[in-house]
DOZADO-843825 format. One line per 3 residues: their letters; for each residue x, y, z of N, C-alpha, C. Coordinates in steps of 0.1 Angstrom, whole numbers, plus 5000, padded with zeros to 4 digits. Layout:
a = X Y Z X Y Z X Y Z  ...
***
This chain:
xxx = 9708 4978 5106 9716 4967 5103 9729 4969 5111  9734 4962 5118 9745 4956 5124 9751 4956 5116  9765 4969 5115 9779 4967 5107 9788 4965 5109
xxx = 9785 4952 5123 9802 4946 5126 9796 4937 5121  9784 4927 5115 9777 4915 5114 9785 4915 5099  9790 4899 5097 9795 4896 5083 9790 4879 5079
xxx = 9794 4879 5068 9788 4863 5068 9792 4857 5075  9780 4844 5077 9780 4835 5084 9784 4824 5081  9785 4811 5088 9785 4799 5080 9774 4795 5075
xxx = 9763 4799 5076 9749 4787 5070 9750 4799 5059  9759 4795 5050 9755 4803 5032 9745 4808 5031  9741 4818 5035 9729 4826 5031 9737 4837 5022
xxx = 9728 4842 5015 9737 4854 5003 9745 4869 5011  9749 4869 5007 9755 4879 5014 9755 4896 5008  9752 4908 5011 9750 4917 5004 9766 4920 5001
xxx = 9766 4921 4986 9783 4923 4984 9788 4940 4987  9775 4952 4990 9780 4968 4993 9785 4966 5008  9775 4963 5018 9778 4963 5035 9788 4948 5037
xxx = 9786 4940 5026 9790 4926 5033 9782 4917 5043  9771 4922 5050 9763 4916 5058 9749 4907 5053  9752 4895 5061 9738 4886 5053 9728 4887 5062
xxx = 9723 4894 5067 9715 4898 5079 9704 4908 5069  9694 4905 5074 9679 4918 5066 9691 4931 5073  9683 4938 5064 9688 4955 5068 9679 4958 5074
xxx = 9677 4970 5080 9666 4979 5092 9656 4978 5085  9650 4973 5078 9639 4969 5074 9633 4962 5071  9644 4952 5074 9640 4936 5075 9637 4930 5065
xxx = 9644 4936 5056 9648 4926 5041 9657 4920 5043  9659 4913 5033 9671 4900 5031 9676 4909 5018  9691 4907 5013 9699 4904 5002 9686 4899 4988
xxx = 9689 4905 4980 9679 4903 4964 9690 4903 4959  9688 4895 4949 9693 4891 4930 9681 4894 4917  9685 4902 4910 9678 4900 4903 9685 4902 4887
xxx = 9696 4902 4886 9702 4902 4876 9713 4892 4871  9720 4887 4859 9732 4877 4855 9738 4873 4866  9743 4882 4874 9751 4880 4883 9751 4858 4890
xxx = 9763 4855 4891 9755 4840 4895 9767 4834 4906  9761 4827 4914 9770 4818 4928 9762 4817 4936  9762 4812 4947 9756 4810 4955 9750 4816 4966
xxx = 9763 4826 4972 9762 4829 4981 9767 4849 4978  9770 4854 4971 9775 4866 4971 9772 4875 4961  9776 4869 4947 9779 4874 4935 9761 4886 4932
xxx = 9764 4896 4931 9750 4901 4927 9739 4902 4940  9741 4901 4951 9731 4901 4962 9735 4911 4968  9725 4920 4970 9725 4933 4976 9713 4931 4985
xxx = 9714 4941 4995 9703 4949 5002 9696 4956 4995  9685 4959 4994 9675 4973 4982 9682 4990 4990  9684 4987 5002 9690 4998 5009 9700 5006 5007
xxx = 9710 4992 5003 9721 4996 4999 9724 5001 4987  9712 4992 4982 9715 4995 4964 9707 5013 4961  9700 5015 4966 9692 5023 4966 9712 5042 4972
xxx = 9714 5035 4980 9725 5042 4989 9733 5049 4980  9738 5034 4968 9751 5037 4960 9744 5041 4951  9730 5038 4944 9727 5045 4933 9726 5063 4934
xxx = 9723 5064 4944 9724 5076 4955 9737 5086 4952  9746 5076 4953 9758 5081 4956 9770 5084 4940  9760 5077 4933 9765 5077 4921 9757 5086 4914
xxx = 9746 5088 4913 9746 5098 4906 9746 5113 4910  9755 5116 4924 9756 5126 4928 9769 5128 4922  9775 5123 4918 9789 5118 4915 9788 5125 4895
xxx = 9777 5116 4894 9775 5122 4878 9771 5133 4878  9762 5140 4890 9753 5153 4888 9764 5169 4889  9776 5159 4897 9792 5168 4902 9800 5169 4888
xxx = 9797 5161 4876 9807 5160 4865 9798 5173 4856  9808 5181 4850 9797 5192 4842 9799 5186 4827  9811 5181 4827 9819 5183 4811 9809 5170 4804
xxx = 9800 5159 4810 9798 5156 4798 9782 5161 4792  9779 5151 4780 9770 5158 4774 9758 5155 4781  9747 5162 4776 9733 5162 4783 9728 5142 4781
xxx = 9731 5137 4769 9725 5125 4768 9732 5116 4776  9745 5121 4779 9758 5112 4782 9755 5113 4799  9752 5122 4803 9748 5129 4815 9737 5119 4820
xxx = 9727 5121 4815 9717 5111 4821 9716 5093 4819  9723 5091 4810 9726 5078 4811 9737 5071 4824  9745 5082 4830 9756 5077 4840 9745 5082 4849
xxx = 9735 5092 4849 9730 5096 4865 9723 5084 4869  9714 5078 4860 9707 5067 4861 9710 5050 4858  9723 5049 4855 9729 5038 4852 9730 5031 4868
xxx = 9733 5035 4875 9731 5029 4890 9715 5028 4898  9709 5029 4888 9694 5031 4893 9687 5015 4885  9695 5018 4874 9687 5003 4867 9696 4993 4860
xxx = 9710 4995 4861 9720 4987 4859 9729 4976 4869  9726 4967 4872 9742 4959 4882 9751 4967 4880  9762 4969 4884 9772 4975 4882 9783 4961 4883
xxx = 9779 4951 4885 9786 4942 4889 9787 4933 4871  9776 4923 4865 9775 4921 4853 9766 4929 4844  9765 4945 4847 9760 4950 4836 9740 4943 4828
xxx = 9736 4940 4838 9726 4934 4830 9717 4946 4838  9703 4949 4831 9694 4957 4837 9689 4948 4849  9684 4954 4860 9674 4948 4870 9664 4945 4863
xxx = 9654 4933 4871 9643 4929 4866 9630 4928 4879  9620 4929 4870 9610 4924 4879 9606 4931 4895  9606 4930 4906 9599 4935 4918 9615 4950 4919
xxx = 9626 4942 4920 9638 4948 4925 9641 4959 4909  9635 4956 4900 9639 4971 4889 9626 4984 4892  9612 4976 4892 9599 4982 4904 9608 4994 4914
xxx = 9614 4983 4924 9618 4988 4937 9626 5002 4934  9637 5001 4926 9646 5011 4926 9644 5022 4917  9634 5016 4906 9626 5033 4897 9616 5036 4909
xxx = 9612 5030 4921 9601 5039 4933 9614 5048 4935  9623 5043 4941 9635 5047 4950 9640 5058 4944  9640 5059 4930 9647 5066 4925 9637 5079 4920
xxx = 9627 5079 4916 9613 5087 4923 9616 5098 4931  9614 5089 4941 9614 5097 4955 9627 5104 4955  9634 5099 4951 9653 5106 4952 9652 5119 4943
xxx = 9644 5118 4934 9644 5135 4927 9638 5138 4933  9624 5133 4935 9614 5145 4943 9619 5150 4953  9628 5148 4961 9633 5150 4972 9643 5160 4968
xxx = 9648 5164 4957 9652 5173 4948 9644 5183 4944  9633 5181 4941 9624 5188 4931 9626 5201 4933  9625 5206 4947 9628 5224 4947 9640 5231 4945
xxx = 9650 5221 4945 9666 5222 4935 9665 5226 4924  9653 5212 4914 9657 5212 4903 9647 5221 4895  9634 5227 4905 9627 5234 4898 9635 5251 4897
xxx = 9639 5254 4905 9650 5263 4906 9657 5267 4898  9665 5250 4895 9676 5252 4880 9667 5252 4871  9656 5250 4868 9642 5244 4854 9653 5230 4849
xxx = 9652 5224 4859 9661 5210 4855 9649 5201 4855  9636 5203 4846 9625 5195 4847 9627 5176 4841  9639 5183 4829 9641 5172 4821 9645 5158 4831
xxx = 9653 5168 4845 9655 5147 4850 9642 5144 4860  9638 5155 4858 9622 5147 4867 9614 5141 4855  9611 5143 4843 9606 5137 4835 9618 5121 4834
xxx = 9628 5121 4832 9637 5107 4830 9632 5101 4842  9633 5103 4854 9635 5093 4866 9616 5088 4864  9607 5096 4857 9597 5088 4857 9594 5079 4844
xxx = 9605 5084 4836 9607 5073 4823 9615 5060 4825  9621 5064 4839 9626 5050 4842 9614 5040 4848  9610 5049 4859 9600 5040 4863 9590 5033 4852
xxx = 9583 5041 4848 9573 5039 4836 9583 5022 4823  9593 5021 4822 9600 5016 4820 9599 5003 4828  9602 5006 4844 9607 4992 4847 9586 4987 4849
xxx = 9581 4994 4849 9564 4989 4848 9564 4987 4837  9568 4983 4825 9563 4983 4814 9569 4967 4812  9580 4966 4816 9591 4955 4819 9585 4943 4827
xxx = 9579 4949 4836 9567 4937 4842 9555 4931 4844  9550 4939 4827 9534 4936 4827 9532 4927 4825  9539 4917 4819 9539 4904 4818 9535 4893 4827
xxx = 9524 4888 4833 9524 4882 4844 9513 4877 4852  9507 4872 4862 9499 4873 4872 9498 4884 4882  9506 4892 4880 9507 4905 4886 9506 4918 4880
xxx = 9501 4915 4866 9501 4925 4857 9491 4938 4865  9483 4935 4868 9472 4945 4875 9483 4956 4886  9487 4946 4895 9495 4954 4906 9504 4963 4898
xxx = 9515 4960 4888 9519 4967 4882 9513 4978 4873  9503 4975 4868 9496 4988 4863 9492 5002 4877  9489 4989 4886 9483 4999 4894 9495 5008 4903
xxx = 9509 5004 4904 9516 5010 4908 9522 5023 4901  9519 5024 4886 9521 5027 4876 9515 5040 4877  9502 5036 4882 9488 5052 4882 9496 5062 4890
xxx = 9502 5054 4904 9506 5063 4912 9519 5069 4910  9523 5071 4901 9536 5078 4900 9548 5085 4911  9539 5094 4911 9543 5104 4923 9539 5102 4937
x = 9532 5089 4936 9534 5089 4956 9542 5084 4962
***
């Protein structure tokens, strides 16, 4: 993604983390999937980006020791399935996208956290996922959703 690129005039949404209305390196566009409402800004992110700051925040929570264990995992994963913008949960393909994302973000941990026997946030980050699958069985897509569901861990 081009980070001198900012909005344009032809109102396309704009990712409100980078500011840029251009797909990101992987040729997404800006997603909404929460309260958030306007036309062109309010709530539109990159999955990249969101994926970035959820990233970035719960390394932020994982650096705080003083709170409690429940308190602890509710802030590590609050940027994984929360807007941070109107507080509503993600939905649908983009709450999908970021329990994969967030998946992969422990596992990519795992020989950290098996180290500490920190199993418990590898069991949460798949209760989120399992969660945002459960959130979309609802549908003509129910199958795909189940089926993404089997694969947990890939």
């Amino acid at each position: 993604m081009n980070s001198t690129t900012t909005k344009s005039e032809d109102s396309s949404p704009s990712c409100w983390i980078c500011l840029c209305d251009e797909p990101d390196d992987d040729g997404k566009s800006p997603v909404r999937d929460c309260s958030c409402r306007g036309d062109t800004g309010a709530g539109y992110a990159h999955l990249s980006c969101l994926v970035k700051y959820a990233q970035t925040k719960s390394r932020e929570s994982s650096n705080n020791q003083s709170m409690s264990n429940d308190h602890f995992m509710n802030k590590l994963f609050e940027a994984w399935q929360r807007c941070p913008n109107c507080e509503q949960k993600y939905q649908h393909q983009l709450a999908l996208d970021l329990a994969d994302s967030l998946v992969s973000f422990v596992k990519g941990k795992i020989s950290e956290l098996i180290c500490s026997g920190d199993y418990l946030l590898v069991a949460a980050s798949l209760q989120v996922k399992m969660d945002a699958i459960k959130a979309n069985i609802r549908g003509p897509n129910e199958l795909d959703f189940i089926t993404q569901g089997l694969n947990l861990m890939d």
